[in-house]
C-alpha positions in Angstrom: 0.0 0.0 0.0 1.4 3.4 -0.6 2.3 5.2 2.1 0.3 8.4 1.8 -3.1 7.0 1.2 -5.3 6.3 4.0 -6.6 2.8 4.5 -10.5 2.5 3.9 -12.6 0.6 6.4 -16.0 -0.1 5.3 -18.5 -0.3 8.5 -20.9 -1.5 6.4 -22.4 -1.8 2.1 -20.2 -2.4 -0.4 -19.2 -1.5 -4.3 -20.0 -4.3 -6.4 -21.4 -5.2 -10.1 -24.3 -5.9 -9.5 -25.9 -4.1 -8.5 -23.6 -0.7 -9.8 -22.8 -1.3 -13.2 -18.9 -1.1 -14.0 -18.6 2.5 -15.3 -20.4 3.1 -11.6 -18.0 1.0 -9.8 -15.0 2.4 -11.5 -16.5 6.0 -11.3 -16.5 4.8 -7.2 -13.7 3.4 -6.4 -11.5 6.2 -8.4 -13.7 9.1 -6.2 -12.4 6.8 -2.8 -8.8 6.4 -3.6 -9.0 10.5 -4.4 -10.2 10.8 -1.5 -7.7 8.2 0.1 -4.5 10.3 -1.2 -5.9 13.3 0.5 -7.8 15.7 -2.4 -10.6 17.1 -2.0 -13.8 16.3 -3.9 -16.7 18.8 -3.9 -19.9 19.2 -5.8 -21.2 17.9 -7.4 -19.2 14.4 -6.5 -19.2 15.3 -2.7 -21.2 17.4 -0.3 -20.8 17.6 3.4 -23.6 15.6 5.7 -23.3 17.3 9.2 -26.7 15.9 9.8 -24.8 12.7 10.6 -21.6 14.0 11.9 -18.1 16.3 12.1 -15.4 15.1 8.8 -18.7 13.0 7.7 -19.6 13.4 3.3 -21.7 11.7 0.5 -20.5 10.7 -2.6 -22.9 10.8 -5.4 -22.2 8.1 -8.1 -25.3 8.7 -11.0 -25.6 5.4 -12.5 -28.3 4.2 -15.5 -30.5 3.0 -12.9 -29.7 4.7 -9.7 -28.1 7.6 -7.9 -26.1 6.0 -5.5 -24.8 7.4 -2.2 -21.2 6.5 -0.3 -21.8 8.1 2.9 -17.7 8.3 4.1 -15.9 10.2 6.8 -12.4 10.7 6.6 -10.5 10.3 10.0 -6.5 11.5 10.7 -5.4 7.6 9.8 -8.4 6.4 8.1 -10.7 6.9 5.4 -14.5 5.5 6.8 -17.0 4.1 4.9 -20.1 4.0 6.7 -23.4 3.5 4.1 -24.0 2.6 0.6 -27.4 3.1 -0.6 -29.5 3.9 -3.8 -30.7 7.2 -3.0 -34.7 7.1 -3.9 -35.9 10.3 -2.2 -34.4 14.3 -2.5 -33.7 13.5 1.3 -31.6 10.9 2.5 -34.1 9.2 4.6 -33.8 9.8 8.1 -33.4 5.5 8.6 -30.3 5.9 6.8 -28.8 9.1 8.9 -29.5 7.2 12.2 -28.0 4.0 11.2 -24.7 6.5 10.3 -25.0 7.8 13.7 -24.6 4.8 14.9 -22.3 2.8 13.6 -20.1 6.0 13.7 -20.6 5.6 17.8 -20.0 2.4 17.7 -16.8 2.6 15.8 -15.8 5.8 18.2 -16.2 3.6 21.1 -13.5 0.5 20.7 
């Protein structure tokens, strides 16, 4: 592993064909190991979700069939990823945001 990226550690989904198609996937893991060597991604790849905590982002990955969401929050020695979802709704449901919260407490905790 090269020394300047940060690891990823997935608390939960994961980035697979199917259900993303390829160009998705690719388009995915190239927006993670940007954000693994330390640049910054902003709109309209990545906004800011504060609603679920400090450092905490979504990725937005527009696929033929979905919008898909990488929520991720990038820590001093790690970069987090904490939900992957099809986003179906303008909002991201508040199911979603909670289960964040949570397993970001969880993690915080050991």
């Amino acid at each position: 592993m090269n020394g300047d990226r940060k690891p990823l550690f997935w608390l939960s989904g994961e980035i697979k064909t199917p259900p993303f198609t390829e160009a998705a996937r690719t388009e995915a893991g190239d927006l993670l190991r940007d954000i693994q060597i330390g640049s910054s991604i902003g709109m309209p790849h990545s906004r800011p979700m504060p609603s679920i905590g400090a450092r905490c982002h979504e990725l937005r990955v527009r696929d033929e069939s979905h919008n898909w969401r990488i929520v991720y929050r990038v820590d001093v020695d790690v970069v987090l990823v904490v939900a992957v979802f099809a986003k179906t709704t303008p909002k991201t449901p508040r199911p979603i945001i909670d289960a964040c919260k949570a397993r970001l407490k969880s993690y915080d905790q050991t």
